[in-house]
VEXLOLO-56957 format. One line per 8 residues: number of its first residue (from 0); for each residue x, z, y of C-alpha. Coordinates in Angstrom, 2 decimals, always signed. Each point is the difference from the previous one (the first is absolute). Example, Ala and Ser with C-alpha at 12.3 -4.5 7.8 and 13.67 -1.06 7.14 Angstrom:
! residues 2
0	+12.30/+7.80/-4.50 | +1.37/-0.66/+3.44
This chain:
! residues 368
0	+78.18/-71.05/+91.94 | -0.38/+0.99/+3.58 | -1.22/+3.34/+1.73 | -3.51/-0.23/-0.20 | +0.58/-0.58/-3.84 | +2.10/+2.80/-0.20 | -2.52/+2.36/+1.51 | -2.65/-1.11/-2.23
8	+2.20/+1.17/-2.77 | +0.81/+2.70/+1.20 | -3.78/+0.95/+1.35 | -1.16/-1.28/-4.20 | +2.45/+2.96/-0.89 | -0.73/+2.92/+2.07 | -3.87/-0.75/-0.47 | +0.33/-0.09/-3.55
16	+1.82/+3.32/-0.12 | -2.29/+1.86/+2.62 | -2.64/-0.96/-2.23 | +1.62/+1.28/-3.03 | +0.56/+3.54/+1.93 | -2.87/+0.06/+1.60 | -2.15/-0.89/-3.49 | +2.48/+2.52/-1.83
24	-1.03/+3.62/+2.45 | -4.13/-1.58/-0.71 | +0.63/-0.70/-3.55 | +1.36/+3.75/-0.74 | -3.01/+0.88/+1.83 | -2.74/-2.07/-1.53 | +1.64/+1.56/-3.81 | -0.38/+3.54/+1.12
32	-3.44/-0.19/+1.70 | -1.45/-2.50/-3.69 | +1.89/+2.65/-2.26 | -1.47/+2.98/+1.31 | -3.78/-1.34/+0.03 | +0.77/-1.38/-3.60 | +0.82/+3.37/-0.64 | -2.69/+1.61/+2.07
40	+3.08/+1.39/+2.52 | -0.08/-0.42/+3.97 | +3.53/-1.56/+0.61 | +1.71/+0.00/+3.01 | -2.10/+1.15/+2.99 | +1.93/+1.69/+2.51 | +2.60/-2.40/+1.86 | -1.98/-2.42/+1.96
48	-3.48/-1.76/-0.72 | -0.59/+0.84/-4.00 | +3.65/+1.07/-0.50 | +0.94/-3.90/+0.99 | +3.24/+1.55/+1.52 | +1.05/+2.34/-2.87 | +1.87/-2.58/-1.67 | +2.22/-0.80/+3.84
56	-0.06/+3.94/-0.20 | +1.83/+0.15/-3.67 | +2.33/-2.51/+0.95 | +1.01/+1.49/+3.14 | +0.70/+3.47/-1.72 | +2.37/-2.23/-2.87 | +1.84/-1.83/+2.56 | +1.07/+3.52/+1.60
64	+0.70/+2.09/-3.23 | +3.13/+0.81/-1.38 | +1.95/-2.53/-2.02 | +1.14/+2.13/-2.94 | +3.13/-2.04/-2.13 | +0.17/+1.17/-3.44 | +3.53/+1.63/-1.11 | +0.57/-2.86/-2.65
72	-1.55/-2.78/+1.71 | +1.66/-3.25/+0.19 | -0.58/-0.24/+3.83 | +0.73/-3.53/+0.30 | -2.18/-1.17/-2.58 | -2.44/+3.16/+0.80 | -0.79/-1.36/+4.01 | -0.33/-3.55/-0.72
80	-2.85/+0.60/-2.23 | -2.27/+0.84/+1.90 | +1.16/-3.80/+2.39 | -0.36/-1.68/-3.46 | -3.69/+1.14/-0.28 | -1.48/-0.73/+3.13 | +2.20/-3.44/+1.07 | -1.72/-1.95/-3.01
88	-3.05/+1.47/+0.33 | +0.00/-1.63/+3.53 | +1.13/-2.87/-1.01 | -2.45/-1.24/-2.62 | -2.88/+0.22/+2.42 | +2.25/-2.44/+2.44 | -0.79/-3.13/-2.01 | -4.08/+1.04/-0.22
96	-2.37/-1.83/+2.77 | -2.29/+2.47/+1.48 | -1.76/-2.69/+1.64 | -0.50/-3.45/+0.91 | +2.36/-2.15/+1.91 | -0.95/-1.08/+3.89 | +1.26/-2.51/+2.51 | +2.77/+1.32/+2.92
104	-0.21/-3.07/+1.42 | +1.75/-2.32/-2.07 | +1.22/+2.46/-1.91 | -2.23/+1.54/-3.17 | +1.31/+3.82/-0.12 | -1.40/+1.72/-3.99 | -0.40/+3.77/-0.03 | +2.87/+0.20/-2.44
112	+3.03/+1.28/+0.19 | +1.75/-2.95/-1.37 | -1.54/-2.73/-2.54 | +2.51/-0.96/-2.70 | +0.01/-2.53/-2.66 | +0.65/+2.20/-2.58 | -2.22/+3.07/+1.49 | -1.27/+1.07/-3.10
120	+3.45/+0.61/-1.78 | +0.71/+1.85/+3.43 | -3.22/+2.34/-1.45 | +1.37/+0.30/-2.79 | +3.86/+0.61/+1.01 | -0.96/+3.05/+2.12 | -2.54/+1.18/-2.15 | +2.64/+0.50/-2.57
128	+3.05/+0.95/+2.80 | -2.50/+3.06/+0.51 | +0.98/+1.55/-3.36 | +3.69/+0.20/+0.57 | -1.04/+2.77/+2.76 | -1.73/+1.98/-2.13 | +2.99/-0.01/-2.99 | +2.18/+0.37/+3.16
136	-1.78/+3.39/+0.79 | -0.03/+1.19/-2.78 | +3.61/-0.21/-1.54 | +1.59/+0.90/+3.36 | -1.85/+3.23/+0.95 | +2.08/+1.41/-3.18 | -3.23/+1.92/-1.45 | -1.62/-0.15/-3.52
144	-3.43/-0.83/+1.11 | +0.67/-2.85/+2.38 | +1.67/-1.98/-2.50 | -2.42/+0.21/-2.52 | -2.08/-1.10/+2.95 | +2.19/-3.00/+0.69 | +0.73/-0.91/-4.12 | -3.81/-0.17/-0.25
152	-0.72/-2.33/+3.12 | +2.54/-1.86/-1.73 | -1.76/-0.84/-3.09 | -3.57/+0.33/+1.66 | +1.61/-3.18/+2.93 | +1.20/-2.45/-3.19 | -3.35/+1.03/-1.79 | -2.29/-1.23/+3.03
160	+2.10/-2.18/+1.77 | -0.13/-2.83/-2.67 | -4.01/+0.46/-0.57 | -0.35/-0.26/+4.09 | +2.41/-3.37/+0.07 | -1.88/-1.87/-2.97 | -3.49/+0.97/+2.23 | +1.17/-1.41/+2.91
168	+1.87/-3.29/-1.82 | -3.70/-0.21/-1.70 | -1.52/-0.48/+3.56 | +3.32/-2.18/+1.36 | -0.42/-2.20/-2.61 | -4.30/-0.35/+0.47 | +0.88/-0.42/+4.00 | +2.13/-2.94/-1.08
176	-2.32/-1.87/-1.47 | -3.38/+0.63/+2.11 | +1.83/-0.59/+3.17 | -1.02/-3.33/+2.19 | +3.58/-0.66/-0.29 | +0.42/+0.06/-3.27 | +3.17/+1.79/-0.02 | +1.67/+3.25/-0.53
184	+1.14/+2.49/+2.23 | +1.03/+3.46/+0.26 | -0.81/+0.19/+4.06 | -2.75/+3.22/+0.31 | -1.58/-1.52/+2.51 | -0.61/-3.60/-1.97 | -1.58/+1.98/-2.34 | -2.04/+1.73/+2.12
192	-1.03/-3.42/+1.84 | -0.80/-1.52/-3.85 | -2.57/+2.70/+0.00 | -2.43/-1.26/+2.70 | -2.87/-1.57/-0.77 | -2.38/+0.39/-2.99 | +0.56/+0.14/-3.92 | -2.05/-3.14/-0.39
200	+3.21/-1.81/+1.46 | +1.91/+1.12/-2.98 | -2.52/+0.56/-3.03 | -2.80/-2.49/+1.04 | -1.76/+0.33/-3.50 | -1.45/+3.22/+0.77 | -2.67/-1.50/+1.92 | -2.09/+2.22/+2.82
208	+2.08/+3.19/-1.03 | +3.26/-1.14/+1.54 | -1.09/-1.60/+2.99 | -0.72/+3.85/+1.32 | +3.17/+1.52/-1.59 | +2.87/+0.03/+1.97 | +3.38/-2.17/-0.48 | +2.02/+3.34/-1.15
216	+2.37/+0.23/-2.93 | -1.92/+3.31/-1.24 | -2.60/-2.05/-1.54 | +1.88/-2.53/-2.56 | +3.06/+2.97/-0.01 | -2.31/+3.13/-0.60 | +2.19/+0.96/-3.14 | +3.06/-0.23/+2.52
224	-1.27/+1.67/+2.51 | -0.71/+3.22/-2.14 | +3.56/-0.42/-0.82 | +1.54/+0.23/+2.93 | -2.32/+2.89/+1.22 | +0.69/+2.23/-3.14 | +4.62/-0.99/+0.30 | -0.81/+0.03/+4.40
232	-0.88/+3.75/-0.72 | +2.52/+1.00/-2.66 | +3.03/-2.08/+2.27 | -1.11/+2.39/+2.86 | +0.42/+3.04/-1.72 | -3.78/+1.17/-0.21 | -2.15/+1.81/-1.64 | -0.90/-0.21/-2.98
240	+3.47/-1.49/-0.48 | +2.13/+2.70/+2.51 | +2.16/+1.09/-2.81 | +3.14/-0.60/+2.36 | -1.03/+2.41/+2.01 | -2.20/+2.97/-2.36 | -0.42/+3.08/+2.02 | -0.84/+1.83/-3.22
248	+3.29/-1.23/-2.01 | +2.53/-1.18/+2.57 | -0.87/+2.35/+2.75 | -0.20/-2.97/+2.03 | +1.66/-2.50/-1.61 | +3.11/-2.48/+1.75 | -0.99/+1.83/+3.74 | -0.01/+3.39/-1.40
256	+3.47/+0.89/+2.27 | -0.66/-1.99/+2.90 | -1.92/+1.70/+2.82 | -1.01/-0.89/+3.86 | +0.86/-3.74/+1.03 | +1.21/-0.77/-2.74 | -3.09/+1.01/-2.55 | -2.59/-1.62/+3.18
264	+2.01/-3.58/-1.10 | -0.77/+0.11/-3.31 | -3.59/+0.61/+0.88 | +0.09/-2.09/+2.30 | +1.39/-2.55/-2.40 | -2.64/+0.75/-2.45 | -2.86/-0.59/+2.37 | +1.47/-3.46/+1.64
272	+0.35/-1.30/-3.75 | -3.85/+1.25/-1.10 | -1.61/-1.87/+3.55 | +2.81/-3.31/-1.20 | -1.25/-0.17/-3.52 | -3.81/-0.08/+1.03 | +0.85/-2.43/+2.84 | +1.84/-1.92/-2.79
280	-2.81/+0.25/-2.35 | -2.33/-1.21/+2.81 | +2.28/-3.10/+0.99 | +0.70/-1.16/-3.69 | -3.81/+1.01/-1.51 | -2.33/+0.26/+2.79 | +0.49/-2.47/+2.52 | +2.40/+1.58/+2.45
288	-1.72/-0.49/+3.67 | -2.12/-2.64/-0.93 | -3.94/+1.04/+0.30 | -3.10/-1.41/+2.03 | +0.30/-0.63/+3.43 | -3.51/+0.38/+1.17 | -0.04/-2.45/+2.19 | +2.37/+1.85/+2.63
296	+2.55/-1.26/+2.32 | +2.48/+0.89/+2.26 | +1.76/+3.62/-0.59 | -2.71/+1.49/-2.54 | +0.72/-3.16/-2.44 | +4.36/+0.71/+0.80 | -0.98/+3.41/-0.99 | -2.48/-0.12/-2.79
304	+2.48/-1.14/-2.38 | +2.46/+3.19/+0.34 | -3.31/+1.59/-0.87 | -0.53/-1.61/-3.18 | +3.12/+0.48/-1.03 | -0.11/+3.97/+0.58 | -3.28/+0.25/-1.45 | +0.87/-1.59/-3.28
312	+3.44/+1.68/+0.41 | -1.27/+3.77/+0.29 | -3.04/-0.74/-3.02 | +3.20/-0.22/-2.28 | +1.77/+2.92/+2.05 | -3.61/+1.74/-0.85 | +0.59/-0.48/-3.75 | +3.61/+1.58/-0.04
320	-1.71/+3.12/+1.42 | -2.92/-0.09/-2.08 | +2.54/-0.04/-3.02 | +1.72/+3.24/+0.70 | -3.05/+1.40/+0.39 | -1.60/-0.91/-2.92 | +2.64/-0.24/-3.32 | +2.27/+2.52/-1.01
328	+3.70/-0.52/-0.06 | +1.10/-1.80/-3.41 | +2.61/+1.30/-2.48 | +3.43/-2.17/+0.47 | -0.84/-1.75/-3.81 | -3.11/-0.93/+1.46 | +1.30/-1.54/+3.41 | +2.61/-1.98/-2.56
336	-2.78/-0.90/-2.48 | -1.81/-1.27/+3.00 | +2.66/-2.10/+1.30 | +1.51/-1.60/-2.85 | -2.43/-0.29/-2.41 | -3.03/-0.65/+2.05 | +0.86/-1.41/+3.33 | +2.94/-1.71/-0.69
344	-1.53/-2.19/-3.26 | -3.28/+0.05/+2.06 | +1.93/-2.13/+2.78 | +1.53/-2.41/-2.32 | -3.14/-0.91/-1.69 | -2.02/-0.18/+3.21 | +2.97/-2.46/+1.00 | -0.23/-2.21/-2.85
352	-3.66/+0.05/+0.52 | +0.55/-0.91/+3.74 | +1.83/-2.92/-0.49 | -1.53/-0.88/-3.40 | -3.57/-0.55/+2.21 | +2.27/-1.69/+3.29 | +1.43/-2.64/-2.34 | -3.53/-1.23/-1.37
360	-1.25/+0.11/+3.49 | +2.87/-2.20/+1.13 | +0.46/-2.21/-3.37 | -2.67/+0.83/-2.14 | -0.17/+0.39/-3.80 | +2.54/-1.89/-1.49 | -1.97/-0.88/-3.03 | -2.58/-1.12/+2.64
């Protein structure tokens, strides 16, 4: 590795997390202004252009309030909380491509932080590291209501995490064998390139129907997909499944005695893993960048595919919003009825199924 490829790295990285900051101030935006003509409010309006700058406004007056340190507090455990929330939620979105890879030369630079070979157990590690900063919270600020807060994420992360793993083994597993390799791989942005082209190349027998439908895993996953949308919302905490955090039972929940900076991370946190999970469901469901070129060339066809990928990316940010606007928050039976006896046995089967159908497409009946 010499300079230049030490740059790029380094240029992958800060471009990835500019985006995620600069996505995270529009995204806490974009909520307040749908939410308040859902529910026939205004919204925002006063700092800048439609209230665009309200959200730089809120975090400005967090990161200069007082830091208040509860009396019992474990203070160790009680300030890296807030480091534990917001480092993972980074980090998941490094091993997403936001775009299509281009030629430096002789060197092809991917908007990606970093590609791994095992990217989606990198997912999946962070997804559950995020977790540990919410049980953190909760037992160290040394109050009643955060630690119900953090007991309940608890359960509600083992519930959901094991319903959003079989969903995305379900689509591993159908990448596998559709690819033109014909191999496995848990690289994001192999699946995302096993994606292009039409369904025809994968289920021919369709006829005329497939030859218009795009290569994405949506289509032969659909059962997965609604999955992983349904454990994507509980794993981030939100409504209807914001138990962790129940204004009317825990005050606030595991963040009820932080305040100023400290609070603004775990919002922060909360907002960077919402905008990862839809870019994740995008990548893995809907095709990740790929989409019609239009014939263009030069910088509009390097650019068109970072618009693809947003597109699809906030149409599943649009559904998280549209869900908290919509259902009411469930009783905590009915978000562990949901997970273990729907979801989780809903996964399984919809495996089975999966690679029931993938091993008489390979080998055919055995009787046959």
């Amino acid at each position: 590795m010499d300079l230049i490829d030490f740059l790029i790295i380094l240029g992958r990285v800060l471009a990835t997390f500019v985006l995620l900051l600069v996505v995270t101030v529009l995204n806490v935006w974009i909520e307040r202004k749908l939410l308040s003509d859902m529910q026939n409010r205004i919204g925002p309006n006063r700092a800048g252009p439609f209230g665009i700058l309200q959200t730089v406004a809120d975090g400005m007056k967090l990161f200069f309030k007082e830091q208040i340190n509860p009396k019992k507090a474990e203070m160790g455990a009680f300030i890296l909380a807030p480091f534990l929330a917001v480092i993972p939620a980074f980090l998941l979105f490094m091993v997403i491509p936001w775009g299509a890879p281009f030629q430096i030369g002789e060197r092809t630079v991917s908007l990606q932080g970093t590609d791994l070979n095992i990217g989606v157990l990198f997912v999946l590690a962070m997804s559950s590291l995020a977790v540990y900063a919410v049980v953190l919270a909760g037992w160290s600020s040394g109050s009643k209501y955060p630690l119900l807060g953090g007991v309940r994420a608890t359960a509600q992360a083992i519930s959901y995490e094991a319903a959003l793993g079989l969903s995305i083994v379900a689509v591993v597993i159908w990448s596998a064998t559709s690819g033109g390799t014909g191999g496995g791989s848990l690289s994001v942005s192999e699946l995302v390139t096993r994606q292009s082209g039409t369904l025809d190349e994968v289920i021919p027998r369709l006829g005329f129907i497939t030859q218009f439908l795009p290569r994405w895993n949506v289509f032969p996953q659909i059962v997965a997909f609604g999955i992983f949308i349904i454990a994507a919302v509980a794993e981030t905490n939100r409504a209807p499944f914001d138990l962790v955090e129940a204004e009317q039972e825990l005050v606030g929940g595991f963040h009820t005695e932080y305040s100023g900076m400290r609070f603004a991370m775990f919002f922060l946190a909360e907002y960077v893993n919402i905008f990862s999970m839809s870019a994740l469901a995008a990548t893995l469901f809907l095709g990740g960048w790929n989409g019609p070129t239009f014939g263009m060339t030069g910088i509009a066809a390097a650019v068109l595919p970072t618009v693809w990928f947003l597109a699809k990316t906030y149409a599943i940010f649009f559904i998280f919003i549209w869900i908290r606007a919509t259902l009411p928050r469930l009783r905590y039976d009915q978000l562990m009825t949901l997970g273990w006896k729907r979801l989780i046995p809903g996964g399984l089967v919809w495996l089975l199924l999966s690679t029931l159908v993938i091993g008489v497409r390979r080998f055919g009946l055995p009787w046959a």
